[in-house]
N, C-alpha and C positions, 0 to 999 in steps of 0.2 A: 690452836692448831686443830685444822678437823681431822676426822676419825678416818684410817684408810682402809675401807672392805676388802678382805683376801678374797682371789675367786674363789678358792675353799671351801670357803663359808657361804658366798654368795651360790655357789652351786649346788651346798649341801641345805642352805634353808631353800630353794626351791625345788628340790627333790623329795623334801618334808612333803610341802604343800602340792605337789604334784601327788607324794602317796597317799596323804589325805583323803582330797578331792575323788584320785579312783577308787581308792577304800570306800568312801560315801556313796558315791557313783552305784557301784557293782553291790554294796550295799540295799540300796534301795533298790535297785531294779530287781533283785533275787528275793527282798521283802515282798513285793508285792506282787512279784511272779507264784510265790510260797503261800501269798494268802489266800490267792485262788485256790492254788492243788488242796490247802488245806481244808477250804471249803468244800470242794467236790470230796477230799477221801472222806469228807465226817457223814458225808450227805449219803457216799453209796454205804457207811457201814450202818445206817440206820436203815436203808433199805433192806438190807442185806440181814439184819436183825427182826425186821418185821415180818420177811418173808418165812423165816427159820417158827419167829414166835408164834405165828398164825396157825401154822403147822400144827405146832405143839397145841393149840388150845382148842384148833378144830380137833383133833383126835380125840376117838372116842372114850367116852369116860375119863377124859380131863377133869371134865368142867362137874362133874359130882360131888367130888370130896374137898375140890380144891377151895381153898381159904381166900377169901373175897379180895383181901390184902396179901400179896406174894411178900417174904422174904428176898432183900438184895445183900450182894455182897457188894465190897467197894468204895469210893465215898459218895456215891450216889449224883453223879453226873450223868447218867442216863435213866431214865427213866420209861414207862408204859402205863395204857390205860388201854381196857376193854367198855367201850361206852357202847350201851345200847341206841334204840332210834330213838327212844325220849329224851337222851342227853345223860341217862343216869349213869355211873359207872359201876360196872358188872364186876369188874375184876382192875386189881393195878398192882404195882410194888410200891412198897412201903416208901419208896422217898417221892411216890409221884403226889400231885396236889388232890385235894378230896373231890372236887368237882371237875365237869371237863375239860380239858387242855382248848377244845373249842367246841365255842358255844351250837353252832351247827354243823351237820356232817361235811369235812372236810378232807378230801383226801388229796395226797401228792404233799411238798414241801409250804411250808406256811412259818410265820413269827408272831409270837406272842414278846408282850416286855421281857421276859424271864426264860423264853426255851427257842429252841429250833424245834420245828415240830413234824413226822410224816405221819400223815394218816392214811390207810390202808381199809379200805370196805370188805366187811368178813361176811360171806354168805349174801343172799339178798336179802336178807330182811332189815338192812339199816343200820345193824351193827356196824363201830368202828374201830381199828384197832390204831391206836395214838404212838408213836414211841417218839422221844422226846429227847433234847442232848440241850445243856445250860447253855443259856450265852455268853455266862460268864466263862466258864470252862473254852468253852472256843476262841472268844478272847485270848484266855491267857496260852493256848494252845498259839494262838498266833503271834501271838507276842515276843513265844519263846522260839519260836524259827524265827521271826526278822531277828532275834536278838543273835542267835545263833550265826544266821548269814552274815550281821554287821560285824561281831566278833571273828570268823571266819575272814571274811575284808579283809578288816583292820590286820590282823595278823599276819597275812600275805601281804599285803600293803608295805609292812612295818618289814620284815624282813628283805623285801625288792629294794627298800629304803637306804636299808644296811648295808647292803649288795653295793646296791651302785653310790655311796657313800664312798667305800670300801677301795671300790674302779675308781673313782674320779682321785681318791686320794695316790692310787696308785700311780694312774697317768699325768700327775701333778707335779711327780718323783723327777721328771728330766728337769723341769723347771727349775726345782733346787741344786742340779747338780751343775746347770748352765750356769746359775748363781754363786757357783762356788770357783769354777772355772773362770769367771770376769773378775772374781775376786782375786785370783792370784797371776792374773792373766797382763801380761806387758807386752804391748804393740811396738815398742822401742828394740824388744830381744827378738832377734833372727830365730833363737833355736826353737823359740816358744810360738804354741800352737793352740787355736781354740778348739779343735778335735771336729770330728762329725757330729752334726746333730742326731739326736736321738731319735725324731719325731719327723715329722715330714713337715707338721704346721712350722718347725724352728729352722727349719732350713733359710728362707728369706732372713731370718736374723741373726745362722750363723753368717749371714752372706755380708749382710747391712753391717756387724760386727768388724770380719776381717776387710774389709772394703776402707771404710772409719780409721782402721790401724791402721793401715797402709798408707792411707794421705797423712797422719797423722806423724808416718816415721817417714817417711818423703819428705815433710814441713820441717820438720826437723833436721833432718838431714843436709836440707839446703842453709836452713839458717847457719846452721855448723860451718858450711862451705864459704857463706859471708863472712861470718866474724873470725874465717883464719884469713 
């Protein structure tokens, strides 16, 4: 005997995979709408950190007492370099690397294996001033927005799921009460009646229904007229 699918089910596993699909959908499209913005806000805050730091190092009698190696706080995801025109490095914080971020003057946005890097020209004499943010750090900065947006999705997804789960079970309600009514329902008794339909789609069937009885106690009715 095969297996008989209720629309029930059948409506509620493709409401699954309908929230799925837009969960994923609006998922990805927000991931990688998020990797750009994340890329540009990291991009202007190093800007915006080189502009601030240049300040501080150009001012006078900074650069006399100050320690070759700067103290960070942090876990050292960002980083800076004061490199001279020889490439040497004049000044950094302690988590930057001992040589320079690059090997010749470069300024504006650049990538090494290991950092995102802006360099900034301090003065004319070839100074340059480096400030630097991991790749890995920005990875995982990007990682945790798409994660966030799919999570986000998913969640909305999952509850539209439930919603209209919820409706379909609801609207599904005449159907069983139509089923209850054919169940006690006799086309032979005058007093008995299949009622209005509930729905607008069940009207043709409460139609097709009393239409059925009707020939049905007619047929009968003649046979009766025979056999006396």
């Amino acid at each position: 005997m095969s297996r008989v699918l209720s629309i029930r089910s059948r409506l509620a596993n493709a409401l699954l995979i309908w929230s799925l699909l837009w969960s994923l959908g609006v998922a990805v499209a927000v991931g990688l709408a998020s990797q750009h913005e994340v890329d540009e806000l990291l991009d202007e805050t190093l800007q915006s950190s080189a502009a601030v730091l240049g300040r501080a190092l150009a001012w006078p009698g900074s650069a006399g007492d100050a320690p070759a190696v700067m103290p960070v706080s942090g876990e050292g995801e960002f980083a800076w370099q004061l490199v001279g025109a020889d490439g040497a490095v004049l000044r950094r914080s302690a988590n930057a690397p001992d040589s320079a971020l690059q090997r010749t003057p470069t300024a504006g946005f650049s990538n090494t294996a290991d950092w995102r890097v802006y360099g900034s020209a301090q003065g004319g004499n070839g100074r340059m001033l480096y400030l630097a943010h991991t790749a890995r750090e920005r990875h995982e900065t990007q990682i945790e927005v798409i994660l966030s947006a799919v999570l986000a999705a998913l969640s909305i997804g999952l509850l539209g799921h439930l919603w209209l789960r919820a409706r379909v079970r609801q609207e599904l309600v005449p159907l069983d009460r139509l089923s209850e009514r054919l169940d006690r329902y006799d086309p032979l008794d005058a007093t008995q009646a299949l009622g209005e339909a509930e729905r607008k789609e069940l009207v043709p069937v409460h139609k097709a229904i009393g239409q059925l009885g009707h020939r049905l106690a007619q047929r009968v009715a003649n046979e009766r007229m025979v056999a006396a």
